[in-house]
C-alpha positions in Angstrom: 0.0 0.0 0.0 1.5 3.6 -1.3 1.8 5.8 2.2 1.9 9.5 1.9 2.6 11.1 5.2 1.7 8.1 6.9 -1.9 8.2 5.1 -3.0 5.8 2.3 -4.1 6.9 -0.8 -7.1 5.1 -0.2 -7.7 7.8 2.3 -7.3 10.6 0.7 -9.5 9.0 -2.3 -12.4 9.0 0.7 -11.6 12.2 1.6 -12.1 14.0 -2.0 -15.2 12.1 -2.4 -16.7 13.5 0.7 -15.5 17.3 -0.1 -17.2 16.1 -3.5 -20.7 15.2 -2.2 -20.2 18.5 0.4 -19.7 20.8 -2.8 -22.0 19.1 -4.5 -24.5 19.2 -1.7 -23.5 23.0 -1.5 -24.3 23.9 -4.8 -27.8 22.3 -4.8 -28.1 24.6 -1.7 -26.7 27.6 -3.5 -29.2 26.8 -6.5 -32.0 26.6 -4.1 -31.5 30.0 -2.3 -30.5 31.5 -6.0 -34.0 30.2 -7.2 -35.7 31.7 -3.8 -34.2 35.3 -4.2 -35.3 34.9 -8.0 -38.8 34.0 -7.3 -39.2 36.5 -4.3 -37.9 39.5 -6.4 -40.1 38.4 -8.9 -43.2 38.4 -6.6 -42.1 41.5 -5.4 -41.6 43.8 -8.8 -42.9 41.0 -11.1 -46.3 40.8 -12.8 -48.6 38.7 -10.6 -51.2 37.0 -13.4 -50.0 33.5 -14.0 -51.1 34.3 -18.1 -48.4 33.3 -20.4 -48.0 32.7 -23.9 -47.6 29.3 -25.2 -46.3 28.1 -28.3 -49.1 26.1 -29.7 -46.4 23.9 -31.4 -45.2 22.2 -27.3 -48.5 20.4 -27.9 -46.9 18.4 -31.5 -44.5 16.2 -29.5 -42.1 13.7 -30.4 -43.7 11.1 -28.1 -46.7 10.1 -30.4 -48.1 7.8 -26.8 -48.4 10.7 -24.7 -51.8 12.0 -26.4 -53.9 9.8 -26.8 -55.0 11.6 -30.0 -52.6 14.5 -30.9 -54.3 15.6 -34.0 -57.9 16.0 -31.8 -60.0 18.8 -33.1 -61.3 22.0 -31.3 -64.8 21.5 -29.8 -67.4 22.6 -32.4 -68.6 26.0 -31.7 -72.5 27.2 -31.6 -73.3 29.9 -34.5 -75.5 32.3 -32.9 -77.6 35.1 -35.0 -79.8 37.9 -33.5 -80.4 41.2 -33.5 -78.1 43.7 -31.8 -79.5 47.5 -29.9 -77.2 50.3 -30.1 -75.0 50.2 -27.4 -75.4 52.9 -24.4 -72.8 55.0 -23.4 -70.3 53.6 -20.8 -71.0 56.9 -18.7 -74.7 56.7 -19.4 -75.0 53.3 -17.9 -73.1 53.8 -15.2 -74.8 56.7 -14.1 -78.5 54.8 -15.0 -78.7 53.6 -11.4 -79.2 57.1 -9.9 -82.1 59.4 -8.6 -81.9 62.1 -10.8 -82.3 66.4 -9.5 -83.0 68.6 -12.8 -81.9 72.3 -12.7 -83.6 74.2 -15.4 -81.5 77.8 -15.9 -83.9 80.3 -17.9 -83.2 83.5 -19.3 -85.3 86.3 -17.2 -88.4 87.0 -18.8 -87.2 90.7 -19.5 -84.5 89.0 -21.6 -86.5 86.7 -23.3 -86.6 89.1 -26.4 -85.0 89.0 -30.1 -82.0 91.4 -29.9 -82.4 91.9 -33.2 -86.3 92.3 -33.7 -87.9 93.1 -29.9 -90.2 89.9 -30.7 -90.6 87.0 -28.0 -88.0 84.8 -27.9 -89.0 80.6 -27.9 -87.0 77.7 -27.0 -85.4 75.8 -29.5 -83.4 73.2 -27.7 -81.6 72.4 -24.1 -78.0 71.3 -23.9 -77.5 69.1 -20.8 -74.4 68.9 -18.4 -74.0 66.1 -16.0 -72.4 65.9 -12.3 -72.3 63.3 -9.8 -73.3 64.9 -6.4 -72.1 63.3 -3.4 -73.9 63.8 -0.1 -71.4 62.5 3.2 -73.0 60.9 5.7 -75.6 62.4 7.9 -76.6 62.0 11.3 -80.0 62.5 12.7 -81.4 61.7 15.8 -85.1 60.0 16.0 -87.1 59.9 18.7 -89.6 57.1 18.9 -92.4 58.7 20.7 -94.9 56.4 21.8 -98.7 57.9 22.9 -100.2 56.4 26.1 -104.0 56.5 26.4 -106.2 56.3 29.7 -110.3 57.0 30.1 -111.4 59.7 31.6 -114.4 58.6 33.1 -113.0 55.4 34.2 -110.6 57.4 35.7 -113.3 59.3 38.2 -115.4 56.8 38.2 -113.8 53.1 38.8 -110.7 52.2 40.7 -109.4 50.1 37.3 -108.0 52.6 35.0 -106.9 50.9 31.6 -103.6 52.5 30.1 -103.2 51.6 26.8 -99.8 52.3 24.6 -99.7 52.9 20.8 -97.9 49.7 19.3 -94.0 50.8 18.3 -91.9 48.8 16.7 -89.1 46.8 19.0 -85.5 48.2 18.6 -83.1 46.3 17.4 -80.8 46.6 21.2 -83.0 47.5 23.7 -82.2 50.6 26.0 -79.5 51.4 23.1 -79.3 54.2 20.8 -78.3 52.1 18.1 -80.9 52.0 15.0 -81.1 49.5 12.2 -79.0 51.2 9.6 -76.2 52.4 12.8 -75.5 49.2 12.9 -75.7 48.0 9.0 -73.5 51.2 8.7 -71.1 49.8 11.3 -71.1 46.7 9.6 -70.5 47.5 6.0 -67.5 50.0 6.8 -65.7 47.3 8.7 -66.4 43.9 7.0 -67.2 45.4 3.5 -65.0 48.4 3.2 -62.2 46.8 5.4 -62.1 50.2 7.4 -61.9 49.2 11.3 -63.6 50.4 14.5 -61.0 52.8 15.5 -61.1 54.8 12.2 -64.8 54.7 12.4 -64.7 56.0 15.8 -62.6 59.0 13.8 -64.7 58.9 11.3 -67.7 59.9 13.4 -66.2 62.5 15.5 -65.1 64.7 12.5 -68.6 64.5 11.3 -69.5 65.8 14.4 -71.1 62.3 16.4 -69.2 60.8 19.0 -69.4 56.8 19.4 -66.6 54.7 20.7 -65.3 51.6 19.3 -65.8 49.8 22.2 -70.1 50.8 21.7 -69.6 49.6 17.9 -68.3 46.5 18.8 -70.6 45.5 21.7 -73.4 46.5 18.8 -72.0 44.2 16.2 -71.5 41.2 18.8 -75.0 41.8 20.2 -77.0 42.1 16.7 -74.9 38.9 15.6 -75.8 37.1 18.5 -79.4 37.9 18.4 -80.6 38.3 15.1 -78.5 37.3 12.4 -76.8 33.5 14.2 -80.6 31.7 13.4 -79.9 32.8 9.8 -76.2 31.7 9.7 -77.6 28.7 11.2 -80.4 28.2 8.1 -78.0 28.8 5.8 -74.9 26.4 6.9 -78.0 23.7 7.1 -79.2 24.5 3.7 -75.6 24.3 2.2 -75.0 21.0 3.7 -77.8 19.8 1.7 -75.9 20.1 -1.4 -74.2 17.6 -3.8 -71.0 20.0 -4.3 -69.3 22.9 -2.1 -65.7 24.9 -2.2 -63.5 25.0 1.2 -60.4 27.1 2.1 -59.3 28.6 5.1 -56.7 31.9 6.4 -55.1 32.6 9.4 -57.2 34.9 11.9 -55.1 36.6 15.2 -56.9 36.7 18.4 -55.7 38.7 21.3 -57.5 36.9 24.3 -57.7 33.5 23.3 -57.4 31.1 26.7 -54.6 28.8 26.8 -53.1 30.8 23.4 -50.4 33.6 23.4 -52.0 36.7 21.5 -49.0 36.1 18.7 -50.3 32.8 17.5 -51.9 31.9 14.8 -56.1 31.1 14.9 -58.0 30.1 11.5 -61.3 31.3 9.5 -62.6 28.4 7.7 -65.0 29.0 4.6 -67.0 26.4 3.3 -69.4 27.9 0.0 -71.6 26.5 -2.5 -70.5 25.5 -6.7 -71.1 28.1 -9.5 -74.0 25.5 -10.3 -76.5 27.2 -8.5 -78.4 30.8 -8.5 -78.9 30.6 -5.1 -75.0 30.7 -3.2 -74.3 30.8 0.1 -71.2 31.4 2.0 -70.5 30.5 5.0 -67.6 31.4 7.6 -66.8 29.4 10.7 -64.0 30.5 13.3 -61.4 27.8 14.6 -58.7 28.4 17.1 -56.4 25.2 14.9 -56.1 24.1 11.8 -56.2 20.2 12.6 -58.0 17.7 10.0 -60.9 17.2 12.1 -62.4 20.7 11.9 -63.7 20.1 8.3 -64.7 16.5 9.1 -67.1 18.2 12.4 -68.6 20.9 10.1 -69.2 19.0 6.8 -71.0 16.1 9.0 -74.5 15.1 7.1 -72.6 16.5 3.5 -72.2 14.3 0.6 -70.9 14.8 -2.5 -68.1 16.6 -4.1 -66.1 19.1 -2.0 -63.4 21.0 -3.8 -59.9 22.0 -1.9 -56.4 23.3 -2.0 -53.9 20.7 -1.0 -54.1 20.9 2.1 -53.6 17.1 3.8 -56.7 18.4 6.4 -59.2 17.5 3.7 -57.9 14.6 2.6 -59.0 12.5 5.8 -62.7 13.1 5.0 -65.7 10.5 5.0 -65.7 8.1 2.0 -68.9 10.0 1.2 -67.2 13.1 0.3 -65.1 13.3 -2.7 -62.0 15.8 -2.7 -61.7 17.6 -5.7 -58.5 19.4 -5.9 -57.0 22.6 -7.8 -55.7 22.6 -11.1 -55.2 26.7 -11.0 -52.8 25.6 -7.6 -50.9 23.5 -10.0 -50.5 25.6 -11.9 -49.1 28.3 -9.7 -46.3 25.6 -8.9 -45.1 25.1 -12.7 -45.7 29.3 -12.9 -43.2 29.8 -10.1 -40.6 27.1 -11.6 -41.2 28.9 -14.9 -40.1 32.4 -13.2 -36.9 31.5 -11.7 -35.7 30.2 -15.5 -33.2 32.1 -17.3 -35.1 33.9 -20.4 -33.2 32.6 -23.4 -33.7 28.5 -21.8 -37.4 29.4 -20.6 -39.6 27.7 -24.0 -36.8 24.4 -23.9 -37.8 23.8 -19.9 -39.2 21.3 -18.2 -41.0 23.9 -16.0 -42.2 25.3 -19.8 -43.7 22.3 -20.8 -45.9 21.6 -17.4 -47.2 25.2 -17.3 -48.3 24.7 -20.7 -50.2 21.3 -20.4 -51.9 23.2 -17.7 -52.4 26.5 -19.7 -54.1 24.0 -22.5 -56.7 22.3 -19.8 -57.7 26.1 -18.9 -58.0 26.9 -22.7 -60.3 23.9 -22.8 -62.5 25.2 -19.9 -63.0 28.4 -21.4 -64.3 27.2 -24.8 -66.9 24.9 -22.3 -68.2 27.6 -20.9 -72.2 28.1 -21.5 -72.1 23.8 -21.8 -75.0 21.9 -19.9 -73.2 19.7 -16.8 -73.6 17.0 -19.1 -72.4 18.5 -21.9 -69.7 19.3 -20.4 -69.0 16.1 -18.7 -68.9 14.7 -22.5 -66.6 16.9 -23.8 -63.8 17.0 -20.7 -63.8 13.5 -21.4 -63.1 13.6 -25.1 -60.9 16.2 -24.5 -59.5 17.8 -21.7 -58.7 13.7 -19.7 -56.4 12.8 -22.2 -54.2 15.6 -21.8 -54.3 15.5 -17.9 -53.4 12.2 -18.3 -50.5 12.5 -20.8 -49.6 15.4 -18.1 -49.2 12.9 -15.4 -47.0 10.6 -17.4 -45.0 13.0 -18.0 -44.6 14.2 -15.2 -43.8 11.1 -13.5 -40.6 10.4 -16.1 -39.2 14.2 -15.0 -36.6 14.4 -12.1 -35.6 17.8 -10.1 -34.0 18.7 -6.5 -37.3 18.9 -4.5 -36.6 21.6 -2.5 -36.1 23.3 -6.0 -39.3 24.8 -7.8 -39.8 22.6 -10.7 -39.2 19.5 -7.8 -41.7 21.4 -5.8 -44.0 21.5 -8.9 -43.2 18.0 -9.6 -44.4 16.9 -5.9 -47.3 18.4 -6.1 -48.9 17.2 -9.2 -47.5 14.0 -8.1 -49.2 13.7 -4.7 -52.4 15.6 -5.8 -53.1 13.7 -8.8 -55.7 11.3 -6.9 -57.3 14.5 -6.6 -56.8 16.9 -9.8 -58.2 14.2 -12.1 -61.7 13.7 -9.9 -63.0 16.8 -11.6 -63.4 14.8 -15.0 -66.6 13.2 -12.7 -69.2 15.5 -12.3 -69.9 18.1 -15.4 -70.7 20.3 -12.6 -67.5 20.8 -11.0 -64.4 24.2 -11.7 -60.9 23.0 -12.6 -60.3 25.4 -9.9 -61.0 26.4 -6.2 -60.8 30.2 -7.9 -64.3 30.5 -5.7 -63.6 29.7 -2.6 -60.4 31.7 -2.8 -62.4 35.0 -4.0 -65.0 34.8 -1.0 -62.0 34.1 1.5 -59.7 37.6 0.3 -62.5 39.9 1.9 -61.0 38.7 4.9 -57.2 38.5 3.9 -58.0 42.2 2.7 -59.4 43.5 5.7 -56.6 41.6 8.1 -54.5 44.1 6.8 -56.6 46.9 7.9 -58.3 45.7 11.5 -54.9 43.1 11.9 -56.4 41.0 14.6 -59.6 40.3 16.5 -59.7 41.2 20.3 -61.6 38.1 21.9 -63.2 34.5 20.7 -66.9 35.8 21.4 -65.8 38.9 18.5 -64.0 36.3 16.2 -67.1 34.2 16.0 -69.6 37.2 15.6 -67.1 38.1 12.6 -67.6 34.5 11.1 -71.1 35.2 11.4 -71.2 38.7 9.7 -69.1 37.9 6.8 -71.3 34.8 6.0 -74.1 37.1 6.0 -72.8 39.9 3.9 -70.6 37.3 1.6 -73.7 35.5 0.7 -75.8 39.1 0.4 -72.7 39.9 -2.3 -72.9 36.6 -4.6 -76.7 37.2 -4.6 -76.5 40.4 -5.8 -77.6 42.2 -3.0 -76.5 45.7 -1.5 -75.5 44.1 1.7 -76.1 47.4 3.5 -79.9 47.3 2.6 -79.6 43.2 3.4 -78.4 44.4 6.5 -80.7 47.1 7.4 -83.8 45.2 6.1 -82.8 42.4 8.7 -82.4 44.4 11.9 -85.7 45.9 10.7 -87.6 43.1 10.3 -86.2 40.2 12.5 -87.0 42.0 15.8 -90.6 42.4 14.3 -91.4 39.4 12.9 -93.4 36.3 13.4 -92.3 34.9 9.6 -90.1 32.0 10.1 -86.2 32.3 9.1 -87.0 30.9 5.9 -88.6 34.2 4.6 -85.4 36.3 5.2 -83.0 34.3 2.7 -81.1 36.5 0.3 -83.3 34.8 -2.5 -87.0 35.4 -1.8 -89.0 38.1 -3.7 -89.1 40.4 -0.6 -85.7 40.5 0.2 -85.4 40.9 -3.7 -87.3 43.5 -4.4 -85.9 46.1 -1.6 -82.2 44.8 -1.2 -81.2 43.8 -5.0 -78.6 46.1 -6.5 -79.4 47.9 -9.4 -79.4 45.8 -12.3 -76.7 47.8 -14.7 -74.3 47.1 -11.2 -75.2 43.4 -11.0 -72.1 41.3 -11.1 -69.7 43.9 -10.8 -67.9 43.0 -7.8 -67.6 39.7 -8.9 -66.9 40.0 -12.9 -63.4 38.6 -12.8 -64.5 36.4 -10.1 -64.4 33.4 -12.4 -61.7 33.8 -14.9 -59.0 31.9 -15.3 
């Protein structure tokens, strides 16, 4: 054996191998972090839609067994004929919805005279000029003043005197000077407009009104409490009853949470219905976790199809219910491994090729769009499977470091494929969980703003609020009218629950947003 230095060359053969491996491990680490800082600064100053343009030539590969019909044809489209009205102006419509003040400006009557014959002068035309008047908001105090009768003769004459009060309607807090629309107001700013109590409380004393945050909030938990819980209630019943739902959750703080420091993380679940229905409801439930058996307690009596992120929570659900999951999350993986490419290597990358298998599923969706279920059920098979499932193979021959973004990408298709391809069995169900993401950001949005909630009784009136005024929003209602209408009517009423539902004609016909406003909020809701 060759010594050198009293150490075999054996040895030092073991030794370079290990400093080998230790580079080697040290570059996959440096690759990692390299591929981080890209896809950071690229979240940071990049563009954020995941749209990209793909080469419709990717799809003409070389492996003729990955498509099970390359050459497949574009689904037929419907020829449509009719007749077309001139289009209103943009400014026109928008301004359609309005009450409308006229002020006519005449010449004096004196002036009303020829200047260049002295005869009467007659008019000929008008020309109009439009503002937009904005009145802030006012404050007015009302005094409820309720008449008390007696009898006169009954009280000379008999020792009963009967003292009998004009009927008034209840208050929505007793002994409070909170009114119906106070606390709709309330309401709106903070769970609507994202603007929280203490700016409210500003709000209000430079208009001249002084009410503390700490009154607002009491009024918010009390009118949840009270009146709008046996709703919430109605509606998370009535949306258990159906055959498909969308579920995602968000971190929540809470202050005074007991056992919990006020730093840690609590959750807002959201469970809401499909896009298959013209009746939605969306319903918020506060959690101090996020372990798997908080779906499994709240979706107990559902069946049917339940779409998710990929979160492992909802995997552990009944037989009963089927996970769908998210092709747009996906997606987002092969996006991100897309971004941290270098431009000139981007169209010959793996991460290239899997964005664009995805990109060609959501092409497909589009062009199903206006399809019955069925319909639709047809052509996804024809169509859109094959590709998912050329996807998969694919996929499955590919290798990358996983902690990099195309292994990251990689992993998830991987493990969520069980779940991805369930969408091809129902014509009813999104290639996305796009919906249950949209009716979740009103509260990412307004975390920003109001940052935490101060106790669990205020985190689960919250849960309660924001189902009613989500579900008031996806049925096209104003959900300050919705609002006002309830606290109106529930402290009033004999009608059973049923007759308050964002659906029925008399919620309808006062709460319903204008119709040239309907679907505004929600017009890129869907898209892809």
């Amino acid at each position: 054996m060759i010594k050198t230095e009293d150490k075999t060359v054996e040895y030092w053969q073991n030794q370079c191998e290990e400093k080998d491996k230790l580079c080697d491990e040290k570059d996959k680490i440096i690759e990692a972090l390299k591929q981080q800082i890209l896809l950071m600064q690229h979240r940071q100053f990049g563009r954020k839609s995941e749209r990209h343009e793909i080469d419709g030539q990717l799809f003409l590969f070389n492996e003729a067994e990955e498509l099970a019909n390359p050459d497949i044809p574009e689904p037929g489209i419907e020829s449509i004929t009719y007749d077309r009205k001139k289009r209103k102006g943009k400014r026109e419509e928008d301004l359609s919805g309005l009450p409308v003040e006229q002020i006519v400006y005449e010449l004096p009557e004196e002036e009303q005279k020829c200047p260049e014959c002295g005869e009467k002068l007659h008019v000929i035309g008008r020309e109009v000029r439009r503002e937009v008047k904005i009145i802030p908001a006012q404050f007015e105090v009302i005094e409820h003043i309720q008449l008390v009768y007696s009898c006169r003769p009954c009280e000379k004459n008999n020792e009963h005197v009967p003292v009998i009060k004009a009927p008034i309607p209840a208050p929505v807090i007793k002994n409070s000077i909170a009114s119906p629309s106070a606390v709709a107001h309330v309401m709106t700013q903070k769970f609507v407009n994202a603007m929280p109590l203490y700016r409210q409380e500003k709000d209000f004393f430079r208009n001249g009104f002084v009410l503390s945050r700490q009154t607002m909030a009491n009024w918010m938990i009390k009118c949840a409490d009270d009146w709008l819980l046996p709703l919430y209630e109605k509606l998370r019943k009535l949306l258990l009853k159906r055959e498909i739902a969308h579920a995602d959750e968000t971190t929540m703080q809470v202050l005074k949470e007991p056992g919990k420091a006020p730093e840690t993380k609590s959750y807002m679940w959201m469970y809401r219905t499909c896009g298959d229905t013209s009746k939605h409801i969306v319903i918020f439930e506060y959690q101090p976790d996020r372990n798997y058996y908080r779906p499994k307690d709240f979706l107990k009596g559902f069946s049917g199809f339940l779409h998710t992120d990929g979160y492992a929570a909802y995997h552990g659900l009944p037989e009963n219910i089927i996970v769908v999951g998210c092709w747009a999350h996906c997606r987002r993986y092969w996006d991100n491994a897309l971004k941290v490419v270098e431009k000139d290597k981007k169209k010959e990358s793996n991460a290239y090729i899997g964005l664009a298998y995805c990109q060609r599923l959501f092409m497909l969706e589009r062009q199903f769009e206006g399809l019955t279920p069925e319909e639709r059920k047809e052509q996804r098979l024809k169509y859109s499977l094959p590709i998912a499932e050329a996807f998969y193979k694919w996929v499955k021959r590919i290798e990358a470091v996983p902690s990099l973004p195309l292994g990251k990408a990689i992993t998830y298709t991987l493990s969520q494929w069980p779940y991805l391809k369930n969408v091809f069995l129902d014509g009813r169900l999104e290639l996305s969980n796009n919906r249950a993401e949209n009716s979740i950001r009103p509260i990412t949005l307004g975390r920003k703003n109001w940052l935490f909630a101060c106790t669990v009784k205020g985190a689960k009136s919250s849960a309660v609020i924001y189902s009613i005024i989500q579900t008031a929003i996806d049925n096209d209602l104003n959900p300050f009218s919705y609002l006002k209408y309830l606290f109106e009517q529930l402290p009033n009423s004999n009608e059973p629950i049923e007759s308050f539902l964002p659906w029925n004609d008399n919620v309808l016909e006062i709460c319903q947003m204008p119709t040239n406003w309907k679907g505004k909020d929600n017009a890129k809701k869907d898209k892809h």
